[in-house]
Structures are given as C-alpha cells and as structure tokens.
C-alpha positions, 0 to 999 in steps of 0.5 A, a space after each residue: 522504485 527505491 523501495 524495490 529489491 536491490 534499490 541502494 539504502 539512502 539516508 537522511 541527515 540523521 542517520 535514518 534509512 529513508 529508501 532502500 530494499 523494503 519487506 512486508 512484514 514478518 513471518 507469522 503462523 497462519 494456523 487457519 491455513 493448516 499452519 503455512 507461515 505467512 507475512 503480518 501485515 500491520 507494518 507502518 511506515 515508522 516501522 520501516 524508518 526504525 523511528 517514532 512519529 508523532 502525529 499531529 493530534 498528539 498521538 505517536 507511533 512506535 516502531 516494532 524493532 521485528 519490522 525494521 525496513 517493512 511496510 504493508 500496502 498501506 504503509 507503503 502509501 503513507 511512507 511515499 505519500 506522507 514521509 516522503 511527500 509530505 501529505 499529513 497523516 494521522 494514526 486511525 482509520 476514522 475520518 480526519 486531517 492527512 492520510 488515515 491507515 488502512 485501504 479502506 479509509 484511505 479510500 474513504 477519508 484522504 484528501 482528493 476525489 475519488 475518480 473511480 467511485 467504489 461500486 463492489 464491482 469492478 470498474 467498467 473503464 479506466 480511462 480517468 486514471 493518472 499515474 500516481 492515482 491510488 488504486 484499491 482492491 477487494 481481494 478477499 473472497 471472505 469480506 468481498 465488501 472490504 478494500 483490503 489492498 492498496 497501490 499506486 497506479 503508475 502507467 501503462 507498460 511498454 505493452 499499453 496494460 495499466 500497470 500499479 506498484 504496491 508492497 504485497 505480502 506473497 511477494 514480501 516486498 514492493 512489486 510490480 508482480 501478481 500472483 502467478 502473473 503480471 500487476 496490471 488493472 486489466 485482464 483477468 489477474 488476481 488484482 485486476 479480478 478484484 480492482 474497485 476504486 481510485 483515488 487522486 491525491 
C-alpha cells in the first residue's frame, strides 16, 4: 500500500526514497498501435530508488534518471520482495541465487514452489492461494505461451473475490484495478482471463 497513489514519500537514513506514490514507466510511442503513447516498461527497482545496486555476482544496476519513482510489474516484486524484504536478487532472467528479473523467470527460477503449476491455462481452483503468494499472467494474446505480467496476491475482498496487487502500465502505477473492471482472479476480467500460475516465496 506505500507504493499507491497518495502513499506519503518515506525515506531511508540516506536520504533514499524507499516508499511512496510509484509509476510504471515513461511515456514512449507505440508506433505498432497507430502511434497511441503508451508506458515502457523496463523500470526496475533501482530505478525507483534513483540508486545503483550492485548484485551479488558482481553486476550493477544503474538507474535511468527518466524513470525515477517507477517500477514495472516485475520491479514492483523485487522492490517489495528484495529491497524491502531482503530476498536476494540477481540482474537476469537465467536460472540463479534470489529473484531473477522478469515474470516468467520469477516464475521459473525464484526460490519457493510453485503452487499452482503454469499449465498454458488457466487454473481449475484457487484454493492453495495464500496472501503474499505471486501470481502470474499470460496477457498477450501475440505470445499466449509467455508469463508477461506479475503480482502479489493479497486476499479475498469484502466481497470474497481473490483479489491481487500489481504495478500495470494502462494504470501507470501500483493498483488494485483491471481494465475496465476490478483486479480479481476470478470471473471473467482481463487478469483473471489470463491467470496461469503461483508462486510462494
């Protein structure tokens, strides 16, 4: 919730914003779509942070000052998970120590188990979800075969609908909102239509 729009700016002993209202990415032309502007992704959790990092095999992240304050889907994860929580990290999408970069490798390679299996469809029950688990989506009707979208699962809502958190580009932020609708896992929204897997730290 410290990532939502409104959420106060807190900082570390170093002056580092740490929490606060965080973005997606920057305006970019999206030439293949009769040049709408649309957010990049691409913005990690260094680049929030406006620091680098430095991983532990020795590689470094520098921040792009444009993206100052975003975090893509991804991003998002590793700065709660990994900045925040302290799960390591590395700067790939192969198999290694900690959190890799995108969804699909998070999916793929993170520590934990995964509990709902990525089948290419979608999940029959969602019964062995627990709040904080990582949720994963196929969303891309081009590469219906990909993991492009990641989230955090956080419960059911007041109405008992499964409910996840995730930072989405249309919404240019973290969000509990669809396209057009509510986030839940369950019905026929945009995220529940292409759900496909979970993951327990």
């Amino acid at each position: 919730m410290e990532y939502l729009t409104g959420a106060p700016d807190r900082y570390n002993s170093d002056g580092v914003r740490y929490a606060g209202r965080a973005r997606y990415g920057p305006m970019v032309s999206a030439s293949s779509r009769r040049d709408l502007s649309t957010r990049d992704q691409h913005s990690d959790f260094y680049d929030y942070l406006g620091v680098p990092w430095t991983f532990p095999d020795g590689t470094q992240g520098s921040p792009e000052k444009g993206r100052y304050g975003d975090v893509d889907c991804s991003g998002f994860m590793r700065l709660l998970w990994g900045y925040r929580m302290g799960f390591p990290m590395h700067d790939s999408d192969a198999p290694g120590v900690g959190l890799p970069r995108r969804a699909h490798a998070i999916a793929a390679y993170a520590p934990g188990v995964m509990i709902i299996p990525f089948t290419h469809e979608r999940p029959k029950t969602l019964d062995s979800l627990q709040p904080g688990d990582l949720v994963f989506f196929a969303t891309h009707s081009f590469e219906p075969n990909l993991l492009n979208h990641c989230g955090m699962y956080i419960g059911p809502d007041s109405e008992g609908h499964p409910r996840f958190l995730s930072s989405r580009q249309q919404a240019n932020a973290p969000t509990f909102g669809d396209l057009g609708g509510t986030a839940w896992l369950d019905g026929d929204g945009f995220y529940a239509r292409g759900f496909r897997a979970a993951r327990r730290l």
